[in-house]
MIDOSE-1310 file (N, C-alpha, C; in nm, 2 decimals, decimal comma, always signed):
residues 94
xxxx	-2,64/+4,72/-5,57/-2,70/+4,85/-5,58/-2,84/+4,84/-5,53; -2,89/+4,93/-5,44/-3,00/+4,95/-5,42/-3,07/+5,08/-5,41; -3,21/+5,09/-5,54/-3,25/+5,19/-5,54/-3,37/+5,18/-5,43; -3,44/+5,29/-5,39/-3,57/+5,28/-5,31/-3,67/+5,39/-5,34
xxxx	-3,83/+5,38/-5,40/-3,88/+5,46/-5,40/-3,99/+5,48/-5,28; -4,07/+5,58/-5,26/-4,12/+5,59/-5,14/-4,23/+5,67/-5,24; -4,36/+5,64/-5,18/-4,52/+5,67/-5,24/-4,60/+5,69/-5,11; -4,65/+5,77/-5,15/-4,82/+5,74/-5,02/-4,91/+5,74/-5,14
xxxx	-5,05/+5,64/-5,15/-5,12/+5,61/-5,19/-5,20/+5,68/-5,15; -5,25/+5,79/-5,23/-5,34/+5,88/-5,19/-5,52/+5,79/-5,18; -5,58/+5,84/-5,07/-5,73/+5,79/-5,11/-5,72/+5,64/-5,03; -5,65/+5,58/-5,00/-5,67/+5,48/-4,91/-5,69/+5,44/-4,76
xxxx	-5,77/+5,38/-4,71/-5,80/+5,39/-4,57/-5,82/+5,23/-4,51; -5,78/+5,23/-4,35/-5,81/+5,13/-4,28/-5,95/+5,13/-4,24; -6,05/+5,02/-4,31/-6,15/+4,99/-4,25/-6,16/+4,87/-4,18; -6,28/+4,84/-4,11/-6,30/+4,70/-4,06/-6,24/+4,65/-3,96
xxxx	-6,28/+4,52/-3,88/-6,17/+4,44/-3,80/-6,09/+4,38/-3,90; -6,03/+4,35/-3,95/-5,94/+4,30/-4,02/-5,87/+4,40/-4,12; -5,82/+4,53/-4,09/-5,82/+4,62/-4,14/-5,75/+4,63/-4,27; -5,85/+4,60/-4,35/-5,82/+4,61/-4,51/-5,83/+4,78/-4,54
xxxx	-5,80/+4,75/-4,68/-5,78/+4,91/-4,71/-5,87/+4,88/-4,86; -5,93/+5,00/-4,87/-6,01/+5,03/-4,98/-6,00/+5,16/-5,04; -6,02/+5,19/-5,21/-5,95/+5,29/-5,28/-6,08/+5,37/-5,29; -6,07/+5,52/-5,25/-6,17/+5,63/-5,29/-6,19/+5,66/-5,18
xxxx	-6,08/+5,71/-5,06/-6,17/+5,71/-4,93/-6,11/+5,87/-4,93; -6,17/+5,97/-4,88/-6,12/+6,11/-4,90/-5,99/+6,12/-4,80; -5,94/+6,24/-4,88/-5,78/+6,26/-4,91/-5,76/+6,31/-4,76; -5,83/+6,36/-4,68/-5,78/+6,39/-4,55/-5,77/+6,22/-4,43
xxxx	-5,82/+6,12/-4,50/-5,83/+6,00/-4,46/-5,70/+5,91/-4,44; -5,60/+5,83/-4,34/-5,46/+5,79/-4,36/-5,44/+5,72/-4,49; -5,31/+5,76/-4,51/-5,29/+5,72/-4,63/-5,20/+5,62/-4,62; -5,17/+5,54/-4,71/-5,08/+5,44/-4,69/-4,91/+5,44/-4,77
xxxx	-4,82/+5,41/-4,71/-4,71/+5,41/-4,78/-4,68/+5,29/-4,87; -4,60/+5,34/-4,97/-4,58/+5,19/-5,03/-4,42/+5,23/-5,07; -4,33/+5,14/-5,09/-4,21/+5,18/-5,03/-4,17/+5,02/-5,14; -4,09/+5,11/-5,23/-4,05/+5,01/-5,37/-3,90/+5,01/-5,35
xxxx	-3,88/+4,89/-5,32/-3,67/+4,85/-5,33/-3,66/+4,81/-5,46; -3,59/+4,86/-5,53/-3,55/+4,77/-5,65/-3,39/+4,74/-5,61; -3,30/+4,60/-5,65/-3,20/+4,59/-5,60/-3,15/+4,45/-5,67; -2,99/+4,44/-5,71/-2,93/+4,35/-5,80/-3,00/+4,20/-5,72
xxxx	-3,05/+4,13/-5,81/-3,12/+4,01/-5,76/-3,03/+3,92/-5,68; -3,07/+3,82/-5,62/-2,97/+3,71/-5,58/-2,95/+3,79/-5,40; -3,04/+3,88/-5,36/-3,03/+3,93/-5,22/-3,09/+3,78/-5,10; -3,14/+3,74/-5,15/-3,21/+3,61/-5,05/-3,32/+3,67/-4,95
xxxx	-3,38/+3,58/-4,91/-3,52/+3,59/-4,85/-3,51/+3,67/-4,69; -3,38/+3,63/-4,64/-3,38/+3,64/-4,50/-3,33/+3,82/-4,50; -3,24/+3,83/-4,62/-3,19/+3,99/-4,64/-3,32/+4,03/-4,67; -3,36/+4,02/-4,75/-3,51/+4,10/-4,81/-3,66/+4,07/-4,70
xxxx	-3,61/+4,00/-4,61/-3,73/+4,01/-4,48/-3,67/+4,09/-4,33; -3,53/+4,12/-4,34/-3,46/+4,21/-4,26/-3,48/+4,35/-4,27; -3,47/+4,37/-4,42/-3,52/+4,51/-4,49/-3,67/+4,54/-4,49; -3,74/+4,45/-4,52/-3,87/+4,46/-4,50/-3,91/+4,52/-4,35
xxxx	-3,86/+4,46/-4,25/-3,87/+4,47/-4,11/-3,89/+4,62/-4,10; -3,73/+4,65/-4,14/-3,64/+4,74/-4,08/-3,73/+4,89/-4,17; -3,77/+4,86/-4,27/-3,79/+4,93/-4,34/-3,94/+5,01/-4,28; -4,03/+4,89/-4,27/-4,18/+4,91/-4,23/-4,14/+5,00/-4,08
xxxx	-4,07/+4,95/-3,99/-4,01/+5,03/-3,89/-4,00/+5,18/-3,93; -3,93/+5,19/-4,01/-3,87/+5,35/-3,98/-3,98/+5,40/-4,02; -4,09/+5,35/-4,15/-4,16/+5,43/-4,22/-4,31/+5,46/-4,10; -4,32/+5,33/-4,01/-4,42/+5,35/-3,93/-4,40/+5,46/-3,81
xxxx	-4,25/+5,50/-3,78/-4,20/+5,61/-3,69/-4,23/+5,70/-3,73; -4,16/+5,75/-3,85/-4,18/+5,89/-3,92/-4,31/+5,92/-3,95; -4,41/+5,85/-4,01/-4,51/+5,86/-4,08/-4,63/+5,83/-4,00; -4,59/+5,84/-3,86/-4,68/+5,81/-3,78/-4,81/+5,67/-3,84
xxxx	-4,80/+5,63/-3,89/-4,89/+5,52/-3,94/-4,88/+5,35/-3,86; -5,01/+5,31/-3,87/-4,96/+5,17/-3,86/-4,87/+5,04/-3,91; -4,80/+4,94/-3,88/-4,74/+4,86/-3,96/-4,83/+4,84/-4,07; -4,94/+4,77/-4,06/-4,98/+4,70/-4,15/-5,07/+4,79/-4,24
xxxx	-5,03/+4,96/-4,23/-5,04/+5,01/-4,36/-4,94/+5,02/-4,49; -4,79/+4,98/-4,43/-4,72/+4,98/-4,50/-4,65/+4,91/-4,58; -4,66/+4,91/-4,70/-4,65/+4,82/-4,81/-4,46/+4,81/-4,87; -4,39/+4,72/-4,84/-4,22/+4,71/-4,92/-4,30/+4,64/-4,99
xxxx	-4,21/+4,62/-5,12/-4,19/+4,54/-5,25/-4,10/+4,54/-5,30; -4,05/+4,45/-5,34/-3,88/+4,43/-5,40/-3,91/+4,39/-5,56; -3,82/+4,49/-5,64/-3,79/+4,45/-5,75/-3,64/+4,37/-5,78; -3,63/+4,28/-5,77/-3,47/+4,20/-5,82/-3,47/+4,24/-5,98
xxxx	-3,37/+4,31/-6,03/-3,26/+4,37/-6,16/-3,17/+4,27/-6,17; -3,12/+4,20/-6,29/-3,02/+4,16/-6,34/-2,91/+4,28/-6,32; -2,82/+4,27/-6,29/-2,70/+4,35/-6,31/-2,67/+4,43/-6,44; -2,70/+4,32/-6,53/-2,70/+4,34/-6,69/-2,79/+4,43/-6,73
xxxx	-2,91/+4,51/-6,66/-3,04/+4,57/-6,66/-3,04/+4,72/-6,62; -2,90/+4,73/-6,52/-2,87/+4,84/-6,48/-2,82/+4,97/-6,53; -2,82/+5,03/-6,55/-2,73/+5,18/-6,65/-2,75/+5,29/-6,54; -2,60/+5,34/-6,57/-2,62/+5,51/-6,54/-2,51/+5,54/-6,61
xxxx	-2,59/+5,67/-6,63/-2,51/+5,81/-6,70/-2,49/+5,72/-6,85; -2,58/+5,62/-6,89/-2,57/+5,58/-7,00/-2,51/+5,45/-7,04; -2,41/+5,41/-6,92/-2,33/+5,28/-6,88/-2,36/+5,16/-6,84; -2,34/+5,05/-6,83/-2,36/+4,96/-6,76/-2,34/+5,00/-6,64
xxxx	-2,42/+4,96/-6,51/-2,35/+4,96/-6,38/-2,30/+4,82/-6,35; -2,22/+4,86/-6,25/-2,18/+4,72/-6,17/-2,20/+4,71/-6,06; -2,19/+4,58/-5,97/-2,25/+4,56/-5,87/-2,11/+4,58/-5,78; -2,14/+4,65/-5,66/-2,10/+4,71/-5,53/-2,02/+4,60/-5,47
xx	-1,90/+4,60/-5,46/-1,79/+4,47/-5,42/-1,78/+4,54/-5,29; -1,77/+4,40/-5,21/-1,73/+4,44/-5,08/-1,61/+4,44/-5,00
């Protein structure tokens, strides 16, 4: 199972040659996405850097932004950590 949430970080901007980002910069200024996977743990590095890719991709298309404004982060969930509708979930058999 994989959930994904999706943010723009209001108030942040690319400054400098090394274009860091700093908080307070006014709101008509680019903003940055930050793009939260949470997903049953045990995905491995090379899945979770395919996603990463693929992800910073689509979000830099749509969102007109640069790569390296956009922030994935992965949360790995035990299985055992999961619920819906009040239930345990289970993980997605292939």
């Amino acid at each position: 199972m994989v959930l994904m949430g999706f943010t723009y970080l209001a108030g942040h901007r690319l400054v400098g040659p090394r274009s860091a980002w700093y908080v307070g910069a006014p709101k008509e200024e680019l903003r940055m996405p930050f793009v939260n996977v949470r997903l049953y743990e045990g995905h491995g590095k090379e899945r979770k850097d395919e996603l990463a890719k693929r992800i910073t991709q689509a979000v830099t298309d749509v969102c007109k932004v640069p790569p390296q404004a956009v922030w994935v982060v992965f949360e790995e969930v035990p299985p055992t950590d999961w619920f819906a509708a009040g239930a345990p979930g289970q993980p997605v058999k292939k």
